[in-house]
Legacy VTK file of the C-alpha trace (Angstrom):
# vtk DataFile Version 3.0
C-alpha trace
ASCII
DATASET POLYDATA
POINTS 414 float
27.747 57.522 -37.429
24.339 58.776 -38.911
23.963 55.943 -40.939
24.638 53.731 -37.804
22.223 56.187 -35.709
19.935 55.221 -38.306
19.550 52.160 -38.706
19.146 51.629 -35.236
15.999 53.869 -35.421
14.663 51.803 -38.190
15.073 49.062 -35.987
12.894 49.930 -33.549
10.556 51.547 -35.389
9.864 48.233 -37.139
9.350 46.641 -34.276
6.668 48.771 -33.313
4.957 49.179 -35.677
5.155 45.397 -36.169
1.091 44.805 -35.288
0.186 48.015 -37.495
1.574 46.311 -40.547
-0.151 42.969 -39.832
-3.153 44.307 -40.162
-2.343 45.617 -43.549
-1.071 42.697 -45.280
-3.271 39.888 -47.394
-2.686 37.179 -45.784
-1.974 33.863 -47.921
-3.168 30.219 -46.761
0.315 27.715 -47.219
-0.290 23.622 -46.425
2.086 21.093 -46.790
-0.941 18.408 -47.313
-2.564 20.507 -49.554
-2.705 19.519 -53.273
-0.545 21.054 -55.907
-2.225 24.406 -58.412
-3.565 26.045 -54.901
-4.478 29.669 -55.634
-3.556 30.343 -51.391
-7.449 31.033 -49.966
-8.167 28.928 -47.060
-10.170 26.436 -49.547
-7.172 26.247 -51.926
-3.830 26.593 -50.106
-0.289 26.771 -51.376
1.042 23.392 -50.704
5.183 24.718 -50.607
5.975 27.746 -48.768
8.498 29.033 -52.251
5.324 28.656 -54.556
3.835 31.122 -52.410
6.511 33.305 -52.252
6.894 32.902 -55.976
3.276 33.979 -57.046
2.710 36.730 -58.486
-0.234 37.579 -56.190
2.269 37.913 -53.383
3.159 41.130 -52.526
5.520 43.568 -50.173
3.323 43.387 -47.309
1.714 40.155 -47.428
1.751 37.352 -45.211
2.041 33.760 -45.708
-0.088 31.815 -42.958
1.808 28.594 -42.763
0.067 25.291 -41.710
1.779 22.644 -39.252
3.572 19.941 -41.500
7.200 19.300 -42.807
8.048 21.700 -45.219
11.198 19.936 -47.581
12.276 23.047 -49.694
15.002 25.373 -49.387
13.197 29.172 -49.334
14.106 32.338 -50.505
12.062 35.573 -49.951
13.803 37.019 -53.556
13.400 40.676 -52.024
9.710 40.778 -51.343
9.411 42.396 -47.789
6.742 39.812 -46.343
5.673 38.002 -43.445
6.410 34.159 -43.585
4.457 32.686 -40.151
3.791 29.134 -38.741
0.210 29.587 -37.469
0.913 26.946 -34.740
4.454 27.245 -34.208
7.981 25.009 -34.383
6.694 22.414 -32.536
4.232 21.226 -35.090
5.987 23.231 -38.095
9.300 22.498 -39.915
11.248 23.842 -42.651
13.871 20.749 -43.628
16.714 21.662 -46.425
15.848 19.581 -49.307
19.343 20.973 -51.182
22.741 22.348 -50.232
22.628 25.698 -49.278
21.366 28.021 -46.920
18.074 26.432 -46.058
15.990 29.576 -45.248
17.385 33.275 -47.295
15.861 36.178 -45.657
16.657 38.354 -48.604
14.423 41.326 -48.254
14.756 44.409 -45.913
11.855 44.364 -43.369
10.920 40.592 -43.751
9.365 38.256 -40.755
10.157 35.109 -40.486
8.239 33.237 -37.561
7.478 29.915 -35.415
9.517 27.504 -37.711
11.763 24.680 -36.554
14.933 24.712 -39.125
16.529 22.040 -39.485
19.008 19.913 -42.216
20.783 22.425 -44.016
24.562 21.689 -45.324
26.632 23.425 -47.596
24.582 26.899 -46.015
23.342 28.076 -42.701
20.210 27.291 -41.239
18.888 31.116 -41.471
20.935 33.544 -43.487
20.573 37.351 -43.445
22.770 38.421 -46.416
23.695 42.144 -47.155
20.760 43.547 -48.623
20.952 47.354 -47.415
18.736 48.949 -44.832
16.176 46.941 -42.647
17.117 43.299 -42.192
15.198 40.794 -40.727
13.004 39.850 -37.769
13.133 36.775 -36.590
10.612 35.528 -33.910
9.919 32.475 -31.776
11.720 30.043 -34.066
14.139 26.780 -33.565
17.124 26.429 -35.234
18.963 22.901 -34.947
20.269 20.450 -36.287
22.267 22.365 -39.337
25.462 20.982 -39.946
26.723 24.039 -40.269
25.743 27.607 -38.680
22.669 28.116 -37.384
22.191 31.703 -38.003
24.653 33.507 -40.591
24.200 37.096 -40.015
25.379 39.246 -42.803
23.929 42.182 -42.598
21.098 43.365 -39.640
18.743 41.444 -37.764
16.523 41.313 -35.120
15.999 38.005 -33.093
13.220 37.408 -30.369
12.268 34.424 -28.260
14.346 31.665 -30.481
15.964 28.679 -29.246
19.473 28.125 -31.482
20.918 24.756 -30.198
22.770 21.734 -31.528
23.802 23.213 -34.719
27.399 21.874 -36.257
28.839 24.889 -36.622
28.465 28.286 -34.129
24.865 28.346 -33.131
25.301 32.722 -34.805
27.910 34.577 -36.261
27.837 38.036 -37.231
29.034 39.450 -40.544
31.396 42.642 -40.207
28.348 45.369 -41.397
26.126 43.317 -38.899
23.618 45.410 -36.591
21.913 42.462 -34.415
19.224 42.841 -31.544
18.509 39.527 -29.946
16.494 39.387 -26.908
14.642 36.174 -25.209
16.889 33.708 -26.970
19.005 30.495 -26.256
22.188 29.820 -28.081
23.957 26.734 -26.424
24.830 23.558 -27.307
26.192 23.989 -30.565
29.587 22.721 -32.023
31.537 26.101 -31.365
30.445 29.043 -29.539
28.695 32.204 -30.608
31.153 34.476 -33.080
31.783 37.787 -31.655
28.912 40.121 -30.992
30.013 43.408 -32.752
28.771 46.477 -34.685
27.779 49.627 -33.413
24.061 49.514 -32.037
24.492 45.731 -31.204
22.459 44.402 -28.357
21.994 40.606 -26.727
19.504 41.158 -23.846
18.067 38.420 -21.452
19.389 35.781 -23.505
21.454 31.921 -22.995
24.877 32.688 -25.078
27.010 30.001 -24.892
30.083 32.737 -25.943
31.992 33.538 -22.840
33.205 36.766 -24.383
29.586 38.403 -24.748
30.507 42.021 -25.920
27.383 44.283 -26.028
25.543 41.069 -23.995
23.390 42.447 -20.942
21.454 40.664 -18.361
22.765 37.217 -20.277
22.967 34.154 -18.605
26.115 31.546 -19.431
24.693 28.594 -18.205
22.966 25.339 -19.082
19.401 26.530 -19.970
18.290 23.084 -19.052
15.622 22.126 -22.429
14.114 18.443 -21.832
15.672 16.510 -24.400
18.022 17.798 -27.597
17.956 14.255 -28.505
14.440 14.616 -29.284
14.842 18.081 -30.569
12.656 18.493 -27.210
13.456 22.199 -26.282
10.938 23.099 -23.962
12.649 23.940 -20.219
12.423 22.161 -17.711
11.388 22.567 -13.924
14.430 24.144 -12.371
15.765 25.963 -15.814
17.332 29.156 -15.488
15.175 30.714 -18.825
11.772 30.786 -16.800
10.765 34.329 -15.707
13.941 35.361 -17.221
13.071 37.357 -20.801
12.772 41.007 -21.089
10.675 41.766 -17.930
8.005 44.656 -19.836
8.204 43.340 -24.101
7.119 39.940 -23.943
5.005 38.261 -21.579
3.836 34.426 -21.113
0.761 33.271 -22.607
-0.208 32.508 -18.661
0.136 36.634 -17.704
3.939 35.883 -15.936
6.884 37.466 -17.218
8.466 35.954 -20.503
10.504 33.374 -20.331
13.917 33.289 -22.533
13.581 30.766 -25.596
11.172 29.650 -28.295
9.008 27.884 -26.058
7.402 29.342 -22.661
7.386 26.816 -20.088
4.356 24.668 -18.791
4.282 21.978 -16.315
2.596 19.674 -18.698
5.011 19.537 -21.266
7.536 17.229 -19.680
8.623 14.626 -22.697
6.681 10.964 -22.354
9.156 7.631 -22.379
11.212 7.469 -25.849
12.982 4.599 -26.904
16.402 5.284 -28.486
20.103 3.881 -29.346
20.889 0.429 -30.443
20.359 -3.647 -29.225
22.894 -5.723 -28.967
21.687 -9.329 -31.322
21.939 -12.211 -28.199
23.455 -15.360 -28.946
20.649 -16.764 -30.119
19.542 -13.925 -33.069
17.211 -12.483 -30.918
16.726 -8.665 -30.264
16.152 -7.405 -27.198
13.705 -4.486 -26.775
13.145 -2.130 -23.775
10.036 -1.320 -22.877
7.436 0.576 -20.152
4.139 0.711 -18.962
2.560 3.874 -16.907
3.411 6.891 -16.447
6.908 8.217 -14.467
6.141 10.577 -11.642
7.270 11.021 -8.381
3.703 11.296 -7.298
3.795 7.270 -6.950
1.923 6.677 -10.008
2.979 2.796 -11.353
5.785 2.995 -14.105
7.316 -0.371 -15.242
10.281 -1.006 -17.453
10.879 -3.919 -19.332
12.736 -5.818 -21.968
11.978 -8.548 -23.840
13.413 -11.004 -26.596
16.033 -11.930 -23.659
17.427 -14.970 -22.650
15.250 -17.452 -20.440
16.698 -17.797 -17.182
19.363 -15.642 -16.892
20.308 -12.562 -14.109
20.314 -9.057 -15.287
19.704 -5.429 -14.064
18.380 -2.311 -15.259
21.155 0.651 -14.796
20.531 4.339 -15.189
21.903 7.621 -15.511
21.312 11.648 -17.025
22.490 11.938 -20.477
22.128 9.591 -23.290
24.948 8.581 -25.359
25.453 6.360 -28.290
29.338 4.404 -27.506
30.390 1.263 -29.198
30.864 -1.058 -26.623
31.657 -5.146 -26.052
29.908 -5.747 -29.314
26.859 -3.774 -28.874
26.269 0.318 -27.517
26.474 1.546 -24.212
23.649 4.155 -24.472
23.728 5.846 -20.830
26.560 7.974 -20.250
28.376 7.442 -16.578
28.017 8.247 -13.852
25.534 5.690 -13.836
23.063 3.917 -11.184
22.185 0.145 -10.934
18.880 -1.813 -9.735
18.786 -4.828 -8.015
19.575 -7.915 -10.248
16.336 -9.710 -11.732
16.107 -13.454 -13.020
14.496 -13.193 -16.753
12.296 -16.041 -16.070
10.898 -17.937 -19.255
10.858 -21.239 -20.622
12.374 -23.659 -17.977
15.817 -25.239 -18.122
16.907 -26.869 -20.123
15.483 -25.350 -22.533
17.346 -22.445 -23.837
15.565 -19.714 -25.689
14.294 -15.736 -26.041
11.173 -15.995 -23.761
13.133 -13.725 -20.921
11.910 -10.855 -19.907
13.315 -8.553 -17.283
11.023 -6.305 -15.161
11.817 -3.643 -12.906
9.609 -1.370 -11.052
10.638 2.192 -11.693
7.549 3.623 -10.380
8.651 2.193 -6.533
11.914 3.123 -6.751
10.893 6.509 -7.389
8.194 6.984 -4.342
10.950 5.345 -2.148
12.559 8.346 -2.393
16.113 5.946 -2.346
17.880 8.203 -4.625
17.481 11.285 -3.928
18.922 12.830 -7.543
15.844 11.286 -9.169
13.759 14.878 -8.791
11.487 17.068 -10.693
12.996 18.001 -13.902
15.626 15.484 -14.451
15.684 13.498 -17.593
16.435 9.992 -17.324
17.737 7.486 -19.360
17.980 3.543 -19.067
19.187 0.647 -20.478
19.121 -3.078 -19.663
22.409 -5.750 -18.884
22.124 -9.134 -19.127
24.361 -12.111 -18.933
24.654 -13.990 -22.202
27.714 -16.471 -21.836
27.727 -17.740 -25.823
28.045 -13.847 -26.857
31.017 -11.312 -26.903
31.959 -10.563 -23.266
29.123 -12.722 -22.174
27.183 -10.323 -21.767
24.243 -8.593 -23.801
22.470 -4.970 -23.754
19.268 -3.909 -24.795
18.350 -0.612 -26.258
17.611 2.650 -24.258
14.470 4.373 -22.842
14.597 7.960 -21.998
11.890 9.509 -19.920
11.718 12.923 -17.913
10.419 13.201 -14.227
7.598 15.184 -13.188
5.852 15.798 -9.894
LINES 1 415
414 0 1 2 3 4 5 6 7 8 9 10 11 12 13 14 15 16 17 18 19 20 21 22 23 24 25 26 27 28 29 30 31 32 33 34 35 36 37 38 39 40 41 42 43 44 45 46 47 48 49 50 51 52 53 54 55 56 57 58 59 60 61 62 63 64 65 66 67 68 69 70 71 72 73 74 75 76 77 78 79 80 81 82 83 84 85 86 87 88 89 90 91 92 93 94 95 96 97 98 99 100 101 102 103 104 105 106 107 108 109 110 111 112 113 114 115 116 117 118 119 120 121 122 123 124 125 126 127 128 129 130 131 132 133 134 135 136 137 138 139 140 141 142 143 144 145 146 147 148 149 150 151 152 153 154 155 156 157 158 159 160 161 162 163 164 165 166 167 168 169 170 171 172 173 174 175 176 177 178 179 180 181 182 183 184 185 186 187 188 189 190 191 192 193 194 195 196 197 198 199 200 201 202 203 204 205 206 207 208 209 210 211 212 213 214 215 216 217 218 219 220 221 222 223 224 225 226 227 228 229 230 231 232 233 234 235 236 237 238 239 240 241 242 243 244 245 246 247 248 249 250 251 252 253 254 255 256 257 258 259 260 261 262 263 264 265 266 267 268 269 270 271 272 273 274 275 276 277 278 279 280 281 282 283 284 285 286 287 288 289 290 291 292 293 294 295 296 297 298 299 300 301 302 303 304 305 306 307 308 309 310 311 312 313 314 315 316 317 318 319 320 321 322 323 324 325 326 327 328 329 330 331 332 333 334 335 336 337 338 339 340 341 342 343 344 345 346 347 348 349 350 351 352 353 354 355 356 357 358 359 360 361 362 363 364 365 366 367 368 369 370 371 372 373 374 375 376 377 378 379 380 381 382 383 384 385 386 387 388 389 390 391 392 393 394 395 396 397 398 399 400 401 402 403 404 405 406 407 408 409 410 411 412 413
């Protein structure tokens, strides 16, 4: 019980005293673009975060200032009790597993690991805190997806702030049996199984997303959809609407605009809703052509023009443009169907082009989004909402007569 008392203690001592340590440290200058022999001054980075780590210059204390860029290298801290921080955070900064294995190894009590997207790792975890003794890890404002795997393996204590854990393979964190975790401000959803069982004595999940319906030691947790813009994208800031904003710890973290924190790596802003994306696949027409969707403007309920087209059709043929909420990527009549139902359709357009009887790919369907948005004619096309389209056409020569184009996925704003 004493030992369990604490380590508790230590926790939040560290946590404390977090600022007073930053100020101690050396800090180290790491850049992906940088060239190789760097000495890590601002004039000569590091150009691989384990180089850094490796040096002999870096010591217990020391932090390592990480640059945006794509860093391809597994990492492990090989018990040196340092700060490892993405100056500009995960949106610009990602640690990709260039091995099997755990992709980042937090192996040193006290360590920081911050503002990372993780991403990539099989064989391993995305993040794994492995039984080192007393301390643990801290782990701050980071993103981890995409593992095939875990996203956070837990073996020993941790302490997890304002991270976004989502689309993972495996559970998005599971907790080793000697585990002491603290999580607060983070979102774990939408991974391939839920959360593992939140246990150990001192355990706390505060103003988090867990995804685990079975939340022991969870308080003031939310168990719904934490509505992020678009996974697809790896896109994880919230939308308007989500249930994260003003939701974090009400007094330890707070917005950079002065409200209340929200929960997740990324504090929400009106300006960050995701521009058009083009994704999934075209079906080939009967002719070897490829259609391709496309847009002009700007979608906004404000009225603003926003056009969607596709191209490389056939000349002179009906079509229409249908709609829906959630992308998905389903083999269907010879090509994909790329919105997932329920679905909404537009009017049917002529593609136009080169004149009968002439038969060729100068098509091109059209259809005002932008005035079907200000006309206000459907009224679950709001604020927030991410949409995602995809053209039909009628192709008689191909499979089903009929031929799709690929997908465009946009999000709403006012």
């Amino acid at each position: 019980m004493r030992n369990s008392l604490s380590r508790v203690a230590l926790h939040l001592i560290t946590f404390a005293n977090g600022v007073a340590l930053a100020a101690a440290q050396t800090t180290w200058r790491v850049d992906a673009a940088a060239a190789a022999g760097g000495n890590g001054s601002p004039s000569a980075p590091f150009n691989a975060i384990q180089v850094a780590i490796d040096a002999a210059t870096t010591v217990h204390g020391d932090t390592l200032l990480v640059a945006p860029g794509i860093y391809v290298e597994n990492i492990e801290l090989r018990g040196k009790r340092i700060t490892v921080r993405a100056e500009s955070g995960p949106t610009v900064t990602t640690l990709r597993a260039a091995v099997s294995g755990p992709l980042a190894l937090l192996d040193a009590n006290g360590c920081y690991f911050e503002g990372f997207t993780v991403t990539g790792a099989v064989g391993g975890p995305g993040i794994r805190v492995p039984v080192i003794g007393e301390g643990g890890a801290v782990i701050r404002r980071c993103i981890v997806t995409g593992n095939a795997g875990l996203g956070i393996q837990q073996n020993y204590d941790a302490q997890i702030y304002s991270c976004t854990i989502y689309g993972n393979g495996g559970s998005g964190i599971k907790m080793g049996p000697m585990a002491v975790l603290h999580m607060t401000n983070c979102i774990v959803w939408g991974n391939g199984q839920p959360a593992g069982a939140f246990t150990g004595f001192g355990t706390s999940v505060t103003y988090c997303v867990v995804d685990n319906p079975n939340c022991g030691f969870c308080a003031n947790y939310i168990q719904t959809d934490p509505k992020v813009w678009n996974p697809l994208f790896s896109d994880f800031h919230l939308r308007p609407g989500s249930p994260c904003i003003n939701a974090g710890h009400p007094t330890l973290f707070i917005d950079p605009d002065g409200s209340r924190g929200d929960i997740g790596a990324l504090p929400f802003h009106i300006a960050d809703t995701p521009p058009p994306q083009r994704y999934c696949t075209s079906k080939v027409n009967s002719l070897g052509c490829t259609p391709t969707i496309g847009w002009s403007g700007t979608p906004s309920l404000s009225g603003t023009p926003f056009t969607v087209e596709c191209t490389q059709v056939l000349n002179q043929r009906s079509g229409l443009l249908f709609y829906g909420f959630a992308p998905q990527f389903l083999p269907f009549q010879g090509g994909y169907l790329c919105v997932r139902p329920p679905t909404a359709r537009t009017p049917v357009t002529n593609s136009g082009g080169s004149p009968a009887p002439t038969s060729d790919c100068s098509g091109v369907h059209t259809f005002d989004f932008g005035a079907h948005l200000s006309s206000g004619v459907d009224p679950a096309l709001v604020a927030g909402e991410l949409v995602n389209t995809q053209f039909w056409y009628r192709d008689p020569a191909s499979s089903f007569h009929s031929g799709r184009s690929d997908a465009l996925s946009f999000g709403l704003r006012l």
